[in-house]
C-alpha positions in Angstrom: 68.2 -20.5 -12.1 65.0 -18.1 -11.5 62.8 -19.4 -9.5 58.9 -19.4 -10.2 57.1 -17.0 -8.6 53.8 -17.4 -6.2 51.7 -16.9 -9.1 53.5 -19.1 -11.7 53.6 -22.1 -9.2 49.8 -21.6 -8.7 48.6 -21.7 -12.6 51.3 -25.0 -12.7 48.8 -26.7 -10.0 46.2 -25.4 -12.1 47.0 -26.6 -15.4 48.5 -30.0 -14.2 45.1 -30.5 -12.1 43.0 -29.5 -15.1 45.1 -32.7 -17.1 44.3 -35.4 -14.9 40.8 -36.9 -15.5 38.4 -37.6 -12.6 35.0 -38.8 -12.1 32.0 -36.5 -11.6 31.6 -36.0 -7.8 28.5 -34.5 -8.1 26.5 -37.1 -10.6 23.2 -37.0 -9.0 23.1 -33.3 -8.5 20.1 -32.8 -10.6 18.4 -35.6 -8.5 19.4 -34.3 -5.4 16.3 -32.1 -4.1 18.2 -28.6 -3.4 14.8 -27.6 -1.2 12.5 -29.4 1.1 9.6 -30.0 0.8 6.5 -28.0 1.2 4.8 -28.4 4.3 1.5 -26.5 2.7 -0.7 -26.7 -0.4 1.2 -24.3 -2.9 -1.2 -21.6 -2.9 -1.0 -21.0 0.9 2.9 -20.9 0.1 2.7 -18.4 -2.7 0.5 -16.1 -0.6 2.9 -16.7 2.4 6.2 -15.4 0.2 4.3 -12.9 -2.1 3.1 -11.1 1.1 6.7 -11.3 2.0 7.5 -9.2 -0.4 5.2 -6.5 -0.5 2.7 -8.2 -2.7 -0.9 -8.0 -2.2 -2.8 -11.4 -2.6 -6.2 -11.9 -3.1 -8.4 -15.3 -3.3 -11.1 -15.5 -5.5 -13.7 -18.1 -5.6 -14.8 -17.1 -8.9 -14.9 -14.8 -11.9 -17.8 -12.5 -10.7 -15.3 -12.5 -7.5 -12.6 -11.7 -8.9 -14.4 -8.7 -10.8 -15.8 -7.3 -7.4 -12.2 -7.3 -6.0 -11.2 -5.4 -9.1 -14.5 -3.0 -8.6 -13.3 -2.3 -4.9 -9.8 -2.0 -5.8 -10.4 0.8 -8.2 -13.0 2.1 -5.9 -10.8 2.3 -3.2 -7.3 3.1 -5.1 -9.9 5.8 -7.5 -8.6 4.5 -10.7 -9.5 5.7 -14.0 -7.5 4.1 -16.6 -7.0 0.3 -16.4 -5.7 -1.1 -19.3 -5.9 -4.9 -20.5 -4.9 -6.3 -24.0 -5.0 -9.9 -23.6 -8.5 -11.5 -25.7 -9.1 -13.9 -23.3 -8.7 -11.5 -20.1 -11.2 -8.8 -22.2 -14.1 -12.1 -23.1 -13.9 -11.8 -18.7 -14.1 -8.4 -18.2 -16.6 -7.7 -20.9 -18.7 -10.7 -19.2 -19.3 -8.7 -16.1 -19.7 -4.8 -17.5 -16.2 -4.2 -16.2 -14.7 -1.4 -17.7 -11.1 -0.8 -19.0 -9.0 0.6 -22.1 -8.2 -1.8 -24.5 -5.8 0.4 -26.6 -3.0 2.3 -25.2 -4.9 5.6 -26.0 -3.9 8.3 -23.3 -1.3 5.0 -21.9 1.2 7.9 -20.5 -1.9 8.6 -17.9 -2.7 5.1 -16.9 -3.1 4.0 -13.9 -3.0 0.0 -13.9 -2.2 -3.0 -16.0 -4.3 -5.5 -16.1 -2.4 -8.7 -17.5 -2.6 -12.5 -17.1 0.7 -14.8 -16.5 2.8 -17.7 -17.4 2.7 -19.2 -14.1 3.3 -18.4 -10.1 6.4 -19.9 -8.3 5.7 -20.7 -4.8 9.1 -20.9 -3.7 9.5 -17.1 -3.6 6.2 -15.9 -4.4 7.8 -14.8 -8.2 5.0 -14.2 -11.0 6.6 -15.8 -14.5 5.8 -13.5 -17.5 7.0 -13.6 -20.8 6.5 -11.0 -23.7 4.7 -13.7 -25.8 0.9 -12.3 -25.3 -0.3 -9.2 -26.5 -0.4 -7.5 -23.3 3.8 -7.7 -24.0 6.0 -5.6 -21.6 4.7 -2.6 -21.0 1.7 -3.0 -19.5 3.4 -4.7 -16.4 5.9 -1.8 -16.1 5.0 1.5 -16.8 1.6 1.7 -14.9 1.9 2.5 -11.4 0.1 -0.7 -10.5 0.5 -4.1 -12.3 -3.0 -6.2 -11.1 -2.2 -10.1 -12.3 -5.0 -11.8 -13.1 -3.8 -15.9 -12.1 -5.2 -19.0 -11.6 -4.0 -22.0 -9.2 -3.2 -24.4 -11.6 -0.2 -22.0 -12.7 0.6 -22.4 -9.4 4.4 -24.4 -9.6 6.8 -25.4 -6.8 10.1 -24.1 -8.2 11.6 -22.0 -11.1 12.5 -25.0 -13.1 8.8 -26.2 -13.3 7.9 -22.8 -14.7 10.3 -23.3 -17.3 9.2 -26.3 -18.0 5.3 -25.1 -18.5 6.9 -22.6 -20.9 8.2 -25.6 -23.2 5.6 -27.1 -23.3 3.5 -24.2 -24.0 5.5 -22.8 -26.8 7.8 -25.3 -27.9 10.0 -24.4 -30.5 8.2 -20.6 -30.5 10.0 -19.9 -27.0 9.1 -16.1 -26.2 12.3 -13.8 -26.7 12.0 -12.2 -23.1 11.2 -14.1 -19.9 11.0 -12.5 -16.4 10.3 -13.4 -13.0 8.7 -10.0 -11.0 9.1 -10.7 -7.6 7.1 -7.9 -5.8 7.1 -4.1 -6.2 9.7 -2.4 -8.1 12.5 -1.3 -5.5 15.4 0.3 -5.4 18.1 1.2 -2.2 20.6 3.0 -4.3 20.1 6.2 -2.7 21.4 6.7 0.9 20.6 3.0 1.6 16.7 3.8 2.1 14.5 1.2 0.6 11.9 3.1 -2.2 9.2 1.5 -4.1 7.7 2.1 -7.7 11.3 3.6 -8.5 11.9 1.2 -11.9 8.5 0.2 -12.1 5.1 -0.3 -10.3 5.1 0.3 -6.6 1.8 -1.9 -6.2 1.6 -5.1 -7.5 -1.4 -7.3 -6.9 -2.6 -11.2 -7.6 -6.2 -12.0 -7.8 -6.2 -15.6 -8.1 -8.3 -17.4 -8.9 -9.4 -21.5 -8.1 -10.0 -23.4 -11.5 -9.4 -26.8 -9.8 -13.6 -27.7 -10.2 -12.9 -27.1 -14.1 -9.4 -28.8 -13.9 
């Protein structure tokens, strides 16, 4: 009589353990916090673990703030070509004189996107975009710098919350690409030496801003 090999007697456990039925061990999984909680307000954490990842954070306590960070960052940074192609971004910038290209005239030169998002994830200091708006993909990957324009009540705990913003947002009309950008582009294929900007921007900034008065 042949006798069953290693293999053969291992797929037998297998199958026979597949055909016995058991209760769910893990029934309260979804209830079960996987985290703990967070010891500071969720802005302080996003700014903690975007920094962590060579992000660059900056508060605003306004609009008109926000615009003067972006008039020292281009300033400083001697940017030329700043795009932004979301309306409701363009009614801000417009409001203070600040310029920018709102076509993608010359877009091969440019130097920074400007774009809004779908919401920041404190956890791990992730920005959630989608292709949904009209500022769509490109303009957070081809410009050297990617400036997000946020506000803290996008501000979420976990992944799963961002998601859930998204339903609600666009409900049946759910955007065909969704991405969480978690810092600079980076790359460590070659020789093991960490390089940023190598898939995508190597700067990547968040002006946020504090719409909890209007909230």
């Amino acid at each position: 009589m042949k006798q069953s090999t290693s293999k053969e007697q291992i797929l037998k456990k297998v199958r026979a353990a597949l055909l016995q039925k058991r209760d769910n061990p893990y029934q309260n999984m979804e209830e079960t916090p996987l985290y703990p909680s967070f010891r500071e307000p969720l802005e302080f954490e996003f700014a903690k673990q975007f920094s962590a990842v060579a992000g660059k954070f900056v508060f605003c306590e306004d609009e008109m703030d926000m615009v003067e960070n972006l008039l020292v960052l281009a300033e400083k940074a001697s940017l030329r070509k700043m795009y932004a192609w979301e309306p409701s971004l363009q009614r801000l910038l417009d409001q203070y004189g600040f310029p920018y290209y709102s076509t993608d005239t010359d877009f091969e030169k440019a130097d920074a996107g400007i774009t809004l998002c779908e919401a920041l994830i404190a956890r791990n200091g992730s920005i959630l975009v989608s292709n949904a708006g009209p500022a769509g993909r490109r303009l957070s990957i081809y410009p050297h710098m990617h400036i997000v324009v946020a506000y803290t009540s996008q501000i979420v705990g976990d992944i799963k919350e961002g998601l859930e913003l998204l339903k609600q947002k666009y409900s049946s009309q759910f955007p065909s690409m969704v991405s969480l950008i978690t810092g600079p582009s980076r790359t460590a294929d070659i020789e093991k030496t960490l390089v940023l900007g190598a898939h995508g921007p190597r700067e990547l900034y968040v002006l946020l801003l504090d719409d909890s008065i209007q909230n």
